[in-house]
Gaussian input, Z-matrix of N, CA and C with variables (Angstrom, degrees):
# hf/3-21g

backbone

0 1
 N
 C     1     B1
 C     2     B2     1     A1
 N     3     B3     2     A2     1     D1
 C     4     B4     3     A3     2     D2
 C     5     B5     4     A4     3     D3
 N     6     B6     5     A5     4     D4
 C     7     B7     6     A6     5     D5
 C     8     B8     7     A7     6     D6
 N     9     B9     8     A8     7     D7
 C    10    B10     9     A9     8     D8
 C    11    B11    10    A10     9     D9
 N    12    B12    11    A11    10    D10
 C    13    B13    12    A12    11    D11
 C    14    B14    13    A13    12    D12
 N    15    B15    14    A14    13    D13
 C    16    B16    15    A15    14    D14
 C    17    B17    16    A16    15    D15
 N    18    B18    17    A17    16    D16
 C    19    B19    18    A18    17    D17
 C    20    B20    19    A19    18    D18
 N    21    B21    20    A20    19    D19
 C    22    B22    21    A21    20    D20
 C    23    B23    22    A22    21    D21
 N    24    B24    23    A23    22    D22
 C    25    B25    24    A24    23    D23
 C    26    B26    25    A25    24    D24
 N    27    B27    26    A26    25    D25
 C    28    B28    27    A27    26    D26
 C    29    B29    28    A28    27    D27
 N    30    B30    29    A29    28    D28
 C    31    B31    30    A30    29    D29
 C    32    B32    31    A31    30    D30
 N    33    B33    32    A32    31    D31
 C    34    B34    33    A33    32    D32
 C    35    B35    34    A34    33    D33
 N    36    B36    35    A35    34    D34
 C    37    B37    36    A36    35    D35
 C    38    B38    37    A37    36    D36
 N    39    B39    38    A38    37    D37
 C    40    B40    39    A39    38    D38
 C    41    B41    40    A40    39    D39
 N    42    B42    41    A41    40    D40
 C    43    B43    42    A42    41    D41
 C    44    B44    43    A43    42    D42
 N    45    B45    44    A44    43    D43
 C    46    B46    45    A45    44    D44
 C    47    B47    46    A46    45    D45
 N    48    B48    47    A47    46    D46
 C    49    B49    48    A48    47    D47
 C    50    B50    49    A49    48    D48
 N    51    B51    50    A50    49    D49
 C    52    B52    51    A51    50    D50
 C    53    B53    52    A52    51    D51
 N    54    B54    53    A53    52    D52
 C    55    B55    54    A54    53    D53
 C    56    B56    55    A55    54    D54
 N    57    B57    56    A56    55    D55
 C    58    B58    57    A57    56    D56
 C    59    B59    58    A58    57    D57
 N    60    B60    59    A59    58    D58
 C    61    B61    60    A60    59    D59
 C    62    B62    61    A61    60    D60
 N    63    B63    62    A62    61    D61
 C    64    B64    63    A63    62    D62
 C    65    B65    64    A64    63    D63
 N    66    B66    65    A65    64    D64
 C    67    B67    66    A66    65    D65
 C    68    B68    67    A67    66    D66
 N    69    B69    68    A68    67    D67
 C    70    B70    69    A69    68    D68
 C    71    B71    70    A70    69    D69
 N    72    B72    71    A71    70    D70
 C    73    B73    72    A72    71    D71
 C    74    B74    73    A73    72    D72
 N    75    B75    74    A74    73    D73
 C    76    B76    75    A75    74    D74
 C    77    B77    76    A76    75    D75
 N    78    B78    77    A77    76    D76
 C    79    B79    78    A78    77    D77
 C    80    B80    79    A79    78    D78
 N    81    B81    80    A80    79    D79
 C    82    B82    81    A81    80    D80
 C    83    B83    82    A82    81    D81
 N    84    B84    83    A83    82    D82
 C    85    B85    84    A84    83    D83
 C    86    B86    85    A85    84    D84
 N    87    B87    86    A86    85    D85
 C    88    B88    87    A87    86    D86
 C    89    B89    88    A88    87    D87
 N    90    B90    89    A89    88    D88
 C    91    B91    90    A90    89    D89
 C    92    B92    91    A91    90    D90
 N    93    B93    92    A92    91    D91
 C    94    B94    93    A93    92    D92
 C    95    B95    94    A94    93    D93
 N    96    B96    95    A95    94    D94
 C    97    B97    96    A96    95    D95
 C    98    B98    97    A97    96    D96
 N    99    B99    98    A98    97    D97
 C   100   B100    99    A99    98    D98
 C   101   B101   100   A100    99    D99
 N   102   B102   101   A101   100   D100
 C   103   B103   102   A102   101   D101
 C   104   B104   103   A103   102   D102
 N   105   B105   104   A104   103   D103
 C   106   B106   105   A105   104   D104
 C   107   B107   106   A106   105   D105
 N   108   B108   107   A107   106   D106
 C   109   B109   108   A108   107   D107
 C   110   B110   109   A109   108   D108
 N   111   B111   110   A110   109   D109
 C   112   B112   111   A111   110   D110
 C   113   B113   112   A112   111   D111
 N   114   B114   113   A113   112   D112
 C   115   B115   114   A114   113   D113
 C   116   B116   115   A115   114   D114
 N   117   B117   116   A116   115   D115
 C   118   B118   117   A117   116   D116
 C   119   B119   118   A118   117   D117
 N   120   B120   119   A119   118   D118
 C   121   B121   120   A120   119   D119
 C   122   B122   121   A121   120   D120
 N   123   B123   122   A122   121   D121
 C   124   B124   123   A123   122   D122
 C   125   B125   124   A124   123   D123
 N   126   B126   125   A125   124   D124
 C   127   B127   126   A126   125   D125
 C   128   B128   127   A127   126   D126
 N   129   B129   128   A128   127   D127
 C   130   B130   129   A129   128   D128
 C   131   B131   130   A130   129   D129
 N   132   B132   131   A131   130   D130
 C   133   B133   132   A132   131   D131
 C   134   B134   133   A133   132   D132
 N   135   B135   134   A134   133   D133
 C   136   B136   135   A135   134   D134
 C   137   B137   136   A136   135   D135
 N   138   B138   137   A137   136   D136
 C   139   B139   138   A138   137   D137
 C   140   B140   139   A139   138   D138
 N   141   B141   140   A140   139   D139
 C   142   B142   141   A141   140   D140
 C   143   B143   142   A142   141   D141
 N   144   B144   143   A143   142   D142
 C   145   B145   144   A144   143   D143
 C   146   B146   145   A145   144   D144
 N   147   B147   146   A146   145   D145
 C   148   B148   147   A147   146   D146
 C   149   B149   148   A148   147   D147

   B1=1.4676
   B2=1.5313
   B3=1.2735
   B4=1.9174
   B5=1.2750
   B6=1.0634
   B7=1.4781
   B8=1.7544
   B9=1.7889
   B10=1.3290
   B11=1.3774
   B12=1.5463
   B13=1.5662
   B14=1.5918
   B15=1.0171
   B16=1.3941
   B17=1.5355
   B18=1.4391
   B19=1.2608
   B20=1.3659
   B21=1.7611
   B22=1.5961
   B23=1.8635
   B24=0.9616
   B25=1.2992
   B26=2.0325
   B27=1.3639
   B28=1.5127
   B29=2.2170
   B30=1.4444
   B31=1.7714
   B32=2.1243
   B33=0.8513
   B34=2.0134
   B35=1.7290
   B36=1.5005
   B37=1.1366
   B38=1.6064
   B39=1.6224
   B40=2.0386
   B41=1.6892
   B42=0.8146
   B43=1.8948
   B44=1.5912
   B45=1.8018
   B46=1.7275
   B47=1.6536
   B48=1.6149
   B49=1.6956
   B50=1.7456
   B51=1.5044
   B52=1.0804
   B53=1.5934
   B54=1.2061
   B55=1.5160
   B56=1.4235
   B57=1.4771
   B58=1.3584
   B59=2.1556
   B60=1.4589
   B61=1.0844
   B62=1.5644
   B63=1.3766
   B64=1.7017
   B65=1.4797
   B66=1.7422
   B67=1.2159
   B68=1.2766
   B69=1.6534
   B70=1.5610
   B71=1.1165
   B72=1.5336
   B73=1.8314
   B74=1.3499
   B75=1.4512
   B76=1.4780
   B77=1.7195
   B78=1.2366
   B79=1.8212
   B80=1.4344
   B81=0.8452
   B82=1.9500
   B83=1.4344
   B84=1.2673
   B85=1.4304
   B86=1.4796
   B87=1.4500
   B88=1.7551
   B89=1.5687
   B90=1.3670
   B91=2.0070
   B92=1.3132
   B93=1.0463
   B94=1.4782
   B95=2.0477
   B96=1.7636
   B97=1.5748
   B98=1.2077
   B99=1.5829
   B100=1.7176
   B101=1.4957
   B102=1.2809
   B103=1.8339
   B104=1.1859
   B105=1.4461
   B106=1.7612
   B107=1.7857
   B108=1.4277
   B109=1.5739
   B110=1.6723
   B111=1.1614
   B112=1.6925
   B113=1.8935
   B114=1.3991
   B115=1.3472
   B116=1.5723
   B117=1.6309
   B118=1.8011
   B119=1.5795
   B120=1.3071
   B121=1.4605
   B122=1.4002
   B123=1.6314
   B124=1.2760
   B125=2.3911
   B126=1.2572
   B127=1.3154
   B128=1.7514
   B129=1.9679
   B130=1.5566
   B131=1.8299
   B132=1.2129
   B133=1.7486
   B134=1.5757
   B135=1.3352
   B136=1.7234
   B137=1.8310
   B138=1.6064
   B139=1.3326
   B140=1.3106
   B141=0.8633
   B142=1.9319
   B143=1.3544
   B144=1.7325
   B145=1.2028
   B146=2.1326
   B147=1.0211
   B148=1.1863
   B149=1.7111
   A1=110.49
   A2=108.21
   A3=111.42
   A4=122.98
   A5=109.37
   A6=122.38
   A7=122.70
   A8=89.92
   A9=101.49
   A10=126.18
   A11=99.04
   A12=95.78
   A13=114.13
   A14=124.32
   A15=133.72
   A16=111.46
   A17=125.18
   A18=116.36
   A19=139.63
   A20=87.13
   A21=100.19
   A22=92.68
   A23=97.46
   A24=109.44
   A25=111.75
   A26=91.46
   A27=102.63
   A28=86.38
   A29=101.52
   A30=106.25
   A31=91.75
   A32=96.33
   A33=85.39
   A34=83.47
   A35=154.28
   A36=128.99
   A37=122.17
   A38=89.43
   A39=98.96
   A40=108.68
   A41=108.72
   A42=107.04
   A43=82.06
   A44=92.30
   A45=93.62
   A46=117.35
   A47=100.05
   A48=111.58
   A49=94.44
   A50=101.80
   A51=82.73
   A52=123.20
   A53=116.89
   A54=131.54
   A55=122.69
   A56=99.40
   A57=134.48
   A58=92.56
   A59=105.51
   A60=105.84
   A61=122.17
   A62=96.84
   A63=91.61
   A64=133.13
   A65=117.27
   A66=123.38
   A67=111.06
   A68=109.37
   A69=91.56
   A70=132.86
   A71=107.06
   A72=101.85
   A73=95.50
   A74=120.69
   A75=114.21
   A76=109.95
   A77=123.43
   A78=102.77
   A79=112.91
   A80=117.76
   A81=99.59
   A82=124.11
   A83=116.02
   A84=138.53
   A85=105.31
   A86=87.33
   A87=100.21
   A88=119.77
   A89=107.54
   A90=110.41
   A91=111.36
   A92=103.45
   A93=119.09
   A94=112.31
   A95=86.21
   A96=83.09
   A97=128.04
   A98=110.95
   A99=114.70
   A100=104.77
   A101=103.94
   A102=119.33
   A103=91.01
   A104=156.94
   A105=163.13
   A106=100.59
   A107=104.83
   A108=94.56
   A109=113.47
   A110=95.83
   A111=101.28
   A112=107.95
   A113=121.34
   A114=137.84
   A115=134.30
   A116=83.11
   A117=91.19
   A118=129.18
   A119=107.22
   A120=115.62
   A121=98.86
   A122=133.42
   A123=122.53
   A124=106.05
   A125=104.24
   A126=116.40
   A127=118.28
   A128=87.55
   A129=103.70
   A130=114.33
   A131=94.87
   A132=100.88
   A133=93.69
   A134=127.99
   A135=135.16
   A136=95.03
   A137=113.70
   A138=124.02
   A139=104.65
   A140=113.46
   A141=116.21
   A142=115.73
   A143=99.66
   A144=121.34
   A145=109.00
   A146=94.52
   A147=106.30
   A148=113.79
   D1=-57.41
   D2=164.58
   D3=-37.65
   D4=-27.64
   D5=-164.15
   D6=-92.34
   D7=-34.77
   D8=152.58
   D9=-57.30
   D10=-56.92
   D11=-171.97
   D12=-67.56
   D13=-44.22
   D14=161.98
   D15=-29.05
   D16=-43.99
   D17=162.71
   D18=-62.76
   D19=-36.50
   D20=-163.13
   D21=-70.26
   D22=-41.82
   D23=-166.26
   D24=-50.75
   D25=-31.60
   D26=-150.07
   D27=-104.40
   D28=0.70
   D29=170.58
   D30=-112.17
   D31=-1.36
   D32=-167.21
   D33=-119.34
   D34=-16.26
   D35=-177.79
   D36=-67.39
   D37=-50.69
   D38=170.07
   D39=-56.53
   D40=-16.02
   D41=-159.11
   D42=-69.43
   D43=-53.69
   D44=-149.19
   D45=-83.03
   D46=-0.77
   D47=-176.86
   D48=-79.69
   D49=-52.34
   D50=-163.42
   D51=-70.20
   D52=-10.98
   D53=168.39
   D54=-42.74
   D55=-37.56
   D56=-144.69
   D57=-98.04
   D58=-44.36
   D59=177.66
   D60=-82.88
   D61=-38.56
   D62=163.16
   D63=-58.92
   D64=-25.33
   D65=147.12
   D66=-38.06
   D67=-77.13
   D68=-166.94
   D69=-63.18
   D70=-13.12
   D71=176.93
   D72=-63.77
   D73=-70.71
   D74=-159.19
   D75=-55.06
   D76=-41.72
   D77=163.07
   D78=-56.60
   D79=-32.38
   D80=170.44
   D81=-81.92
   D82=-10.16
   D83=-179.52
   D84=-72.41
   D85=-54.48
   D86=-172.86
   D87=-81.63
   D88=-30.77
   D89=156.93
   D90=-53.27
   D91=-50.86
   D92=-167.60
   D93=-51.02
   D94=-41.27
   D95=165.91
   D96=-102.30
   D97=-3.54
   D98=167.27
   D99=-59.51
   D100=-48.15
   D101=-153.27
   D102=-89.84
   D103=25.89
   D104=176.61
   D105=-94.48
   D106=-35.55
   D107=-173.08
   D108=-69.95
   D109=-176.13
   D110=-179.23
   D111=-57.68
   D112=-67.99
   D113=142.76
   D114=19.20
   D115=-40.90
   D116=-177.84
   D117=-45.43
   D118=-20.83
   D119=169.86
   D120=-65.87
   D121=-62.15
   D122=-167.72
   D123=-52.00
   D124=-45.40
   D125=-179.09
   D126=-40.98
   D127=-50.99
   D128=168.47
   D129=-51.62
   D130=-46.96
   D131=-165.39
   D132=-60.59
   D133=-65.11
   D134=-151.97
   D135=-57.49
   D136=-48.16
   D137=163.94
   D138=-29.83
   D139=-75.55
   D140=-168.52
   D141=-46.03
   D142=-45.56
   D143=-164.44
   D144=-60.64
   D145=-48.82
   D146=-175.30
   D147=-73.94

């Protein structure tokens, strides 16, 4: 039974890291182009704000 899960686990960790990292690229991808306009100071402030 250990041994199962130990597998499943060790075939479902990469799946879900890398899932996990492509999120964050694309949230930094996508700040990155909210916060590109002139504005970004107002963006910075609501950031904080919230």
């Amino acid at each position: 039974m250990v041994l199962h899960v130990a597998m499943f686990l060790r075939f479902l960790v990469p799946i879900s890291s890398s899932l996990i990292l492509a999120q964050l690229v694309l949230m930094v991808w996508l700040h990155r182009g909210i916060s590109s306009p002139p504005r970004h100071g107002l963006s910075k402030n609501t950031a904080l704000d919230t």
